[in-house]
C-alpha positions as CSV (number, residue, x, y, z in Angstrom):
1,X,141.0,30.5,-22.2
2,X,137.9,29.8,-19.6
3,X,135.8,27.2,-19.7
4,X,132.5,28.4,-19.4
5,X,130.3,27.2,-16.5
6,X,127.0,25.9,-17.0
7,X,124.3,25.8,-14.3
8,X,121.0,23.9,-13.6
9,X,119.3,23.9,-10.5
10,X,116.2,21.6,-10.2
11,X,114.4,22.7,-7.2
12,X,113.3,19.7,-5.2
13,X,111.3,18.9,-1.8
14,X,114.9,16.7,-0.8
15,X,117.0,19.4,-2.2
16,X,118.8,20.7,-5.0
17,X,120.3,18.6,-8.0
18,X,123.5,21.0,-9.9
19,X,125.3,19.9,-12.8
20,X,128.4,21.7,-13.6
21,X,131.6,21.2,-15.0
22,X,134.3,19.2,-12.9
23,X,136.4,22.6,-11.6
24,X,133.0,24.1,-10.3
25,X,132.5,20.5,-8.0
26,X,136.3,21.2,-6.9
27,X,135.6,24.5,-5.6
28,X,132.0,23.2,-4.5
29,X,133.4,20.2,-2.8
30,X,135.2,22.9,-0.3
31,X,132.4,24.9,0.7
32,X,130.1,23.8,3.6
33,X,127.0,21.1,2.9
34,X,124.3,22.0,2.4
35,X,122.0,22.4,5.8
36,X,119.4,20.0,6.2
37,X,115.8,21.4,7.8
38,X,112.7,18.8,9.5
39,X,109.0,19.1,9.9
40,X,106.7,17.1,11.8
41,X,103.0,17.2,12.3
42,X,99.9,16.0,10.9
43,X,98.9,16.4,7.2
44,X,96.3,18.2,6.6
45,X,96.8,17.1,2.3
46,X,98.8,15.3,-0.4
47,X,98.9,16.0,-3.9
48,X,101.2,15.0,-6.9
49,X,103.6,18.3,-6.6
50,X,103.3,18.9,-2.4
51,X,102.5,17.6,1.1
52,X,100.9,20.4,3.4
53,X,101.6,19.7,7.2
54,X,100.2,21.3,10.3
55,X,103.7,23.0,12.4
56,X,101.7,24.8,15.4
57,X,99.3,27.1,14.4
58,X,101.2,27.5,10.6
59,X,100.6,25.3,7.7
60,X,103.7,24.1,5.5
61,X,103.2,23.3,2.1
62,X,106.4,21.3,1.0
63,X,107.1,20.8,-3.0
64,X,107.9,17.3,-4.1
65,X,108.3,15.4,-7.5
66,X,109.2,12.1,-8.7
67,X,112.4,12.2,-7.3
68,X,111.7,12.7,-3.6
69,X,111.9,9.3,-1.0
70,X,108.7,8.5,0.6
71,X,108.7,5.8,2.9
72,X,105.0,4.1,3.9
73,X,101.9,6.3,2.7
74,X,101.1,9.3,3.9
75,X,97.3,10.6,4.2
76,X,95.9,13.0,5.6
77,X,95.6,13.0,9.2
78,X,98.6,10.9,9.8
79,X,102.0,12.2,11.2
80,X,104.6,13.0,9.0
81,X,108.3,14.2,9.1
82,X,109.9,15.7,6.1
83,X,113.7,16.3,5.8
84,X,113.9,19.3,3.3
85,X,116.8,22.0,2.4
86,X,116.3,25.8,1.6
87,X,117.9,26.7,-2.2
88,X,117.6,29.4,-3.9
89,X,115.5,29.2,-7.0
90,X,116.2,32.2,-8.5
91,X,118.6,35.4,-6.8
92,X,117.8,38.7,-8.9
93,X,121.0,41.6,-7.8
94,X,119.8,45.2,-7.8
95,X,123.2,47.9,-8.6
96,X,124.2,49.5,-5.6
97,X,122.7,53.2,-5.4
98,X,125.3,56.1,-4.5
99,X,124.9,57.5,-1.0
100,X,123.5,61.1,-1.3
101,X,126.4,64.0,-1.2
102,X,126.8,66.1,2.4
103,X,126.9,69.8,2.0
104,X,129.1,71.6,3.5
């Protein structure tokens, strides 16, 4: 019989948070870490949920919650650098579609 596995992402400016059953963290413990990813620049603003910095000529907007280290205080205009990861929040699969028949 299988156990089932259950799931839970929590999508967070530092990351992801998973809790899943203890052979799911074997297998997981095998697989590469997780990449780490950095911005710097000036913010431009700071709200409960996000912290939009300047990159260049593009604007990031960066999710955070209660959960996510800040050291000193950011404000606007001051230089920041935030150390974020890329996970997937949701991955929807589409069926494969049949190539279309040659004729002959």
């Amino acid at each position: 019989m299988k156990r089932p596995l259950a799931l839970a992402l929590l999508l967070t400016a530092g990351g992801a948070l998973a809790a899943y059953s203890a052979p799911a963290r074997a297998a997981h413990a095998a697989a590469a870490p997780v990449r780490t990813y950095q911005v710097t620049g000036p913010v431009l603003e700071v709200r409960s949920d996000a912290i939009v910095v300047q990159k260049g000529s593009d604007k990031w907007e960066i999710a955070k919650d209660a959960s996510t280290k800040v050291t000193g205080d950011p404000k606007v205009g001051s230089k920041v650098t935030i150390m974020y990861r890329m996970t997937a929040a949701t991955i929807d699969a589409k069926p494969e579609t049949a190539a279309p028949k040659k004729k002959k």
